[in-house]
C-alpha positions as CSV (number, residue, x, y, z in Angstrom):
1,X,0.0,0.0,0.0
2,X,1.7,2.9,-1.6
3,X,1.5,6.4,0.0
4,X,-0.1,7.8,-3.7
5,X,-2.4,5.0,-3.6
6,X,-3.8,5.3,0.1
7,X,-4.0,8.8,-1.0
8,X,-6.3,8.0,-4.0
9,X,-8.5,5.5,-1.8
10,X,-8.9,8.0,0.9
11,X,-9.8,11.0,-1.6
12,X,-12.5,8.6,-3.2
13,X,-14.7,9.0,0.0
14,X,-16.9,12.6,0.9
15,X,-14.6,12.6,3.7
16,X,-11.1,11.8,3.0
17,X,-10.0,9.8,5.2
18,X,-6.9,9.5,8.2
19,X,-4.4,7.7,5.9
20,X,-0.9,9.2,6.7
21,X,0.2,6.7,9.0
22,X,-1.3,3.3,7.4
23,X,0.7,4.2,4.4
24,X,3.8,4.5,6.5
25,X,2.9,1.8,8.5
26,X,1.9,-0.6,6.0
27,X,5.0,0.2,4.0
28,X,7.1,-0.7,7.1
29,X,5.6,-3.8,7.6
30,X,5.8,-5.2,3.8
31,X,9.4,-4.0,4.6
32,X,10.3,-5.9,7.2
33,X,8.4,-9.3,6.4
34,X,9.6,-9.2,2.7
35,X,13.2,-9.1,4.5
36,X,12.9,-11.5,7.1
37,X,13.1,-9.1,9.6
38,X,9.8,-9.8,11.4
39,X,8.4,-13.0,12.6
40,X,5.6,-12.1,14.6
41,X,5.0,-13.8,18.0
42,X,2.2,-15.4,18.7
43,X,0.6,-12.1,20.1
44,X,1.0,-10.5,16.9
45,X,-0.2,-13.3,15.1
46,X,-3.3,-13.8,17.1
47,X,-3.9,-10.3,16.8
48,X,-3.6,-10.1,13.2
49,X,-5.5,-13.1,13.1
50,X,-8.6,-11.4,14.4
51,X,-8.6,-8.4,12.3
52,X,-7.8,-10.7,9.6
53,X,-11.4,-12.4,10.1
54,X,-13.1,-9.3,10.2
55,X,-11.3,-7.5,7.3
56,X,-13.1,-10.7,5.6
57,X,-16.1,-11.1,6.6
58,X,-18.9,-11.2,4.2
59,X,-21.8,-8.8,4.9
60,X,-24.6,-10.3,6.6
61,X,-27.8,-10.8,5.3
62,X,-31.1,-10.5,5.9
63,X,-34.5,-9.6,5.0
64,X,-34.3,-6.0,4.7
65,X,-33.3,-5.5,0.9
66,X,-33.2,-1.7,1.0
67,X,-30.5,0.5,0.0
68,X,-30.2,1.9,3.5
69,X,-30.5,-1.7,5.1
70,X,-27.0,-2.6,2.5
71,X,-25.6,0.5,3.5
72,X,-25.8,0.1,7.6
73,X,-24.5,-3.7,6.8
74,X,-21.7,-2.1,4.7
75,X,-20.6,-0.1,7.7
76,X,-21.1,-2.3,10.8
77,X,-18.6,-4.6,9.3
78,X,-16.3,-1.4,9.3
79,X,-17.4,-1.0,12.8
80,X,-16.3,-4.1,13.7
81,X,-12.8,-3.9,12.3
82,X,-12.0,-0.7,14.4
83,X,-13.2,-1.9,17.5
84,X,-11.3,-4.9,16.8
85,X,-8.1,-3.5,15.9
86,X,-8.4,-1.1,19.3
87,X,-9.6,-4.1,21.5
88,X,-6.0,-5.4,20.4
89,X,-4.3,-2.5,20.5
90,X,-5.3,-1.1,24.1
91,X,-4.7,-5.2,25.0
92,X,-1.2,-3.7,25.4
93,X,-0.3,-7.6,24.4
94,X,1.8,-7.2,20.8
95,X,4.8,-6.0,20.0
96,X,5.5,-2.0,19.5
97,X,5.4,-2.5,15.6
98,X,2.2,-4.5,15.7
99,X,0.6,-2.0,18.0
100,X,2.0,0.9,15.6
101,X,0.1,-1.0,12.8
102,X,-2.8,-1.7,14.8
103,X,-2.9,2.0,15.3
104,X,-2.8,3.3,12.1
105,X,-5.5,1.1,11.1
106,X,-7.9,2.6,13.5
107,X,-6.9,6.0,12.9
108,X,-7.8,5.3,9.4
109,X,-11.1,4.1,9.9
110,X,-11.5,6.3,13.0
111,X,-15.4,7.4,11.5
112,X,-16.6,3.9,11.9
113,X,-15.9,4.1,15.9
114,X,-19.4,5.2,16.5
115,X,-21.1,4.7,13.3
116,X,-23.5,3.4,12.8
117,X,-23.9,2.0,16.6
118,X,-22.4,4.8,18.9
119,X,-21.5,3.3,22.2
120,X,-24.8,3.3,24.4
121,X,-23.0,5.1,27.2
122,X,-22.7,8.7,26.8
123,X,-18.9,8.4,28.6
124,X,-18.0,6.1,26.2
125,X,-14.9,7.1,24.4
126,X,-15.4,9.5,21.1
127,X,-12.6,10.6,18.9
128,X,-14.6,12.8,16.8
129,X,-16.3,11.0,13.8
130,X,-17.1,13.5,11.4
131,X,-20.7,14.3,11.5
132,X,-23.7,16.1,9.4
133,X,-24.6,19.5,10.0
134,X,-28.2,19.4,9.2
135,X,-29.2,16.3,11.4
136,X,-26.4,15.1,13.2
137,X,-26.3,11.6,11.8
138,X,-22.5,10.5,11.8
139,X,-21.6,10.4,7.7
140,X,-18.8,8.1,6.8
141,X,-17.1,7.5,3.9
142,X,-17.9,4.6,2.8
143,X,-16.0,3.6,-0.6
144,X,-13.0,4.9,0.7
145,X,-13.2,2.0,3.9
146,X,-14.0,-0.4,1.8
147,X,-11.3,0.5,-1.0
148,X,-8.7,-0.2,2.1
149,X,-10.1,-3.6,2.8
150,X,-7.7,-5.6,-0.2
151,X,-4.6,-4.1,0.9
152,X,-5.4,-4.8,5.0
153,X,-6.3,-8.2,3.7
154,X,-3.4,-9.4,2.3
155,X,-1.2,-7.3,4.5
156,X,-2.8,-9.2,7.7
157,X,-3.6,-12.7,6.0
158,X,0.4,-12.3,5.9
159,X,1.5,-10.9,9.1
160,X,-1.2,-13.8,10.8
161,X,0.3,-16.6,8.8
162,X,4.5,-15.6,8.9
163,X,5.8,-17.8,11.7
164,X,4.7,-20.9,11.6
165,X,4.2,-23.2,15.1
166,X,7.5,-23.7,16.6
167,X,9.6,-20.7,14.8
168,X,11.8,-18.3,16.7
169,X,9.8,-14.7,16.7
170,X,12.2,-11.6,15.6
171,X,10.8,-8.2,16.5
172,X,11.9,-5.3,13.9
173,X,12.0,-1.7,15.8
174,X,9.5,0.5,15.9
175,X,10.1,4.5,15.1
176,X,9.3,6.7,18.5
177,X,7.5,10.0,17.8
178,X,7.2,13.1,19.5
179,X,3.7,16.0,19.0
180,X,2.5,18.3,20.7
181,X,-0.9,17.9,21.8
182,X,-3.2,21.4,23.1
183,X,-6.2,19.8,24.6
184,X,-7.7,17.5,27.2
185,X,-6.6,13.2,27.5
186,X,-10.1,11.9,28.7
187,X,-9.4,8.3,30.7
188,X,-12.3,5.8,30.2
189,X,-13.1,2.9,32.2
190,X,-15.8,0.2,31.9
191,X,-16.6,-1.7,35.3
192,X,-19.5,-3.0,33.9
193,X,-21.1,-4.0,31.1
194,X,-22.8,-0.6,29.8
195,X,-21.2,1.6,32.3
196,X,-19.0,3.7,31.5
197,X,-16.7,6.2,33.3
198,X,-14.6,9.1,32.4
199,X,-11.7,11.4,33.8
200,X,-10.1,14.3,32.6
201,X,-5.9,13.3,33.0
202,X,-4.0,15.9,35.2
203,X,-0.8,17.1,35.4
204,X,0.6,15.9,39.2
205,X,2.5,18.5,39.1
206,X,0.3,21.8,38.6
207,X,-3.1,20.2,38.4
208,X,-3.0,21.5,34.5
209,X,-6.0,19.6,32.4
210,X,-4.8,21.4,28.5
211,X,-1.6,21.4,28.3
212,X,0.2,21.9,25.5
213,X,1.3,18.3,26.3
214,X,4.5,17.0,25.1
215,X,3.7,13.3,23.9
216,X,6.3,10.8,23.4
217,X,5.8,7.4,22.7
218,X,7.9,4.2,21.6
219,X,4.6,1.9,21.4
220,X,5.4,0.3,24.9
221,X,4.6,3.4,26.7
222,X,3.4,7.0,26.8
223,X,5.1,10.0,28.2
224,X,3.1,13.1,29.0
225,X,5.2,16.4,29.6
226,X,3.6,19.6,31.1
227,X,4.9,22.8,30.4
228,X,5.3,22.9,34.2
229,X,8.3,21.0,33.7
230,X,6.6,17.7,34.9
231,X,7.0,14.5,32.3
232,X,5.0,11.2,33.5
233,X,3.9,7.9,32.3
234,X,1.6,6.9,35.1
235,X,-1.3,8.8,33.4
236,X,-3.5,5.5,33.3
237,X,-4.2,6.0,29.1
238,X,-4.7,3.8,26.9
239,X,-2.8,3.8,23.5
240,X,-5.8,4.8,21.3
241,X,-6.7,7.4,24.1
242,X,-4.3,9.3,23.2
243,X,-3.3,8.1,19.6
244,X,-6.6,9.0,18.3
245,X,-6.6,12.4,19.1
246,X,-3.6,13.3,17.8
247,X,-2.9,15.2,14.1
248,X,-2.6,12.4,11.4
249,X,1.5,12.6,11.7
């Protein structure tokens, strides 16, 4: 998956979408497995194993024949790859590359998150689908997810299938990135199923909420800094907490 051709899938949607870092991602990976230089672990594989079975699952039928009815199947099965690939991702179980490709997929199909079945609980996490003015019905572009679905395929059929039982797993590195980040890290919890909760991360230095935050991450761990001077990792986020609200970088 090129960087011009995730650019053309993404541009064929009413919404272009998030694509930046699947195309860098992606690349890497192809990299690495067409050089020998990752054999995932069994985590990884298991992992990629699961997207894989969504990324390929036919739509469902039923009796509802309508346009609208093929259109809601169409993105439910989108649904389900995000909130598969962040299920593993947040698992904190794979290694920094897998969860950097992990990552990238869900920023990519980040409108899907809550389209078309938002979370019931109004604290359930949100990274900012895009939605209609008029009526405020979440619009997602839905030829351009679909047009990423070959690549993802054969990308994860690969990365699922690479080391076979009883092979010696090699890790490649994963690149570390730095952003600034001006706004709020909301921690969510579920303690039960359908309850939600939600707190705004502060700074235990100053108590500061905003920011401008100073996030570094090597995809085992996330470092806040406060422009108090205070840098900490024992914020409590999760990876797509933070990851998803991020500039496409």
């Amino acid at each position: 998956m090129t960087g011009e051709h995730a650019t053309h899938m993404a541009a064929s949607g009413a919404h272009p979408l998030l694509t930046r870092a699947l195309a860098r991602e992606s690349g890497r990976a192809w990299q690495f497995l067409a050089a020998g230089e990752w054999r995932p672990a069994s985590s990884d594989a298991e992992a990629a194993a699961a997207v894989r079975a969504c990324l390929t699952a036919p739509l469902p039928t039923g009796r509802a024949t309508t346009a609208r009815a093929q259109a809601t199947r169409r993105d439910r099965r989108l649904q389900r790859i995000v909130r598969t690939t962040l299920h593993h991702l947040d698992a904190g179980a794979v290694s920094p590359p897998a969860a950097a490709l992990l990552a990238a997929v869900a920023r990519a199909l980040l409108p899907w998150h809550a389209h078309p079945n938002p979370p019931a609980a109004a604290a359930a996490p949100r990274y900012g689908a895009a939605r209609a003015p008029s009526d405020a019905v979440a619009v997602a572009p839905t030829e351009a997810g679909e047009a990423l679905l070959p690549g993802l395929i054969a990308l994860f059929t690969t990365l699922a299938a690479t080391s076979p039982p009883g092979s010696v797993a090699l890790t490649p590195p994963a690149a570390p990135w730095q952003v600034p980040y001006a706004g709020r890290f909301r921690r969510h919890g579920r303690p039960a199923p359908g309850v939600w909760t939600a707190e705004t991360v502060r700074c235990p230095g100053c108590g500061g909420t905003d920011g401008p935050w100073t996030v570094t991450c090597d995809w085992r761990l996330i470092t806040l800094g406060c422009p108090c001077g205070v840098v900490t990792h024992e914020h409590g986020l999760a990876f797509s907490e933070v990851w998803l609200l991020l500039p496409d970088a």
